[in-house]
C-alpha positions as CSV (number, residue, x, y, z in Angstrom):
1,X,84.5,87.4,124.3
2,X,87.9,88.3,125.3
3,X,89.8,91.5,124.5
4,X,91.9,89.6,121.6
5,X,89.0,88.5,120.2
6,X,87.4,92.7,120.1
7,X,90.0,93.6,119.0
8,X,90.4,91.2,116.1
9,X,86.7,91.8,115.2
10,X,87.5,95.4,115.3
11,X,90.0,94.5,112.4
12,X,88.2,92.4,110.3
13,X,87.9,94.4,107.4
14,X,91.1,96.0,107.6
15,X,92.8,92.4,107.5
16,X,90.5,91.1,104.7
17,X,91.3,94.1,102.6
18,X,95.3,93.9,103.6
19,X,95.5,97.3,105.0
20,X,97.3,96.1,108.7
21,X,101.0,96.2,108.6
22,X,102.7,92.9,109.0
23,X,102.7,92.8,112.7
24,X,99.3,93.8,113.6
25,X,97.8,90.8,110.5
26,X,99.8,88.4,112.2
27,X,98.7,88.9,115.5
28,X,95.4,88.3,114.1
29,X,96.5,85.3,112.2
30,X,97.5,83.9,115.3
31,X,94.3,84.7,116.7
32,X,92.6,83.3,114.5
33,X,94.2,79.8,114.6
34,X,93.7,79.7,118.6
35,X,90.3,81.2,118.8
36,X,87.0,79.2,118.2
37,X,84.8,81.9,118.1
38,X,86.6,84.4,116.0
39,X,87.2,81.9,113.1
40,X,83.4,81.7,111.9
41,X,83.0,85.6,111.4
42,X,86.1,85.9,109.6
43,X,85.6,83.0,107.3
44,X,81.8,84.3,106.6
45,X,83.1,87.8,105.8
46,X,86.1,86.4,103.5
47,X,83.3,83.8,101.6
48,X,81.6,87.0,100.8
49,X,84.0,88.8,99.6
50,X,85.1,86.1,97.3
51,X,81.5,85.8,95.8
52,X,81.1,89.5,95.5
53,X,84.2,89.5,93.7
54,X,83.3,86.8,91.4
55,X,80.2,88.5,90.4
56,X,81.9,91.8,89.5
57,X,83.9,89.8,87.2
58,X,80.7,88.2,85.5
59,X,79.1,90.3,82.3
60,X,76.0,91.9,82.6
61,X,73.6,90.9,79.9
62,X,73.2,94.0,77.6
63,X,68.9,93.6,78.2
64,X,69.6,94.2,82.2
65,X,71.7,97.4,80.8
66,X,69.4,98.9,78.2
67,X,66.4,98.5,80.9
68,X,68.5,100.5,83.7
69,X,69.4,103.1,81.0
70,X,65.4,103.3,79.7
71,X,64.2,103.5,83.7
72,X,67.3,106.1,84.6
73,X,65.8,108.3,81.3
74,X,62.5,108.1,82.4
75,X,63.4,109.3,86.1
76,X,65.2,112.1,84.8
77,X,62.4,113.3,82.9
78,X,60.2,113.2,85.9
């Protein structure tokens, strides 16, 4: 593993969540398109993210909430 390709790992999250500045995203988007190894962690991460994001947006069946509410009462109680 090279020192691009630490530092680009490094980065990961910061690039997926669009906190790098211009410059510094680039860099790793030109990484990314040279590097073979670099490419599979990035794309796994981004997948996820996508599917995490896509079940936040779902609706959670009001059963599934009055059965967390019932076992967070109980708990409280002791």
């Amino acid at each position: 593993m090279s020192r691009n390709c630490d530092e680009a790992l490094a980065n990961l999250y910061a690039y997926l969540d669009a906190e790098l500045d211009e410059v510094s995203a680039e860099e790793i988007r030109a990484h990314l398109a040279e590097c073979g190894g670099c490419d599979r962690p990035f794309d796994f991460e981004r997948r996820l993210r996508d599917v995490i994001r896509a079940k936040l947006d779902e609706e959670v069946p009001q059963e599934i909430i009055v059965r967390i509410k019932t076992v967070i009462s109980l708990e409280a109680r002791g």
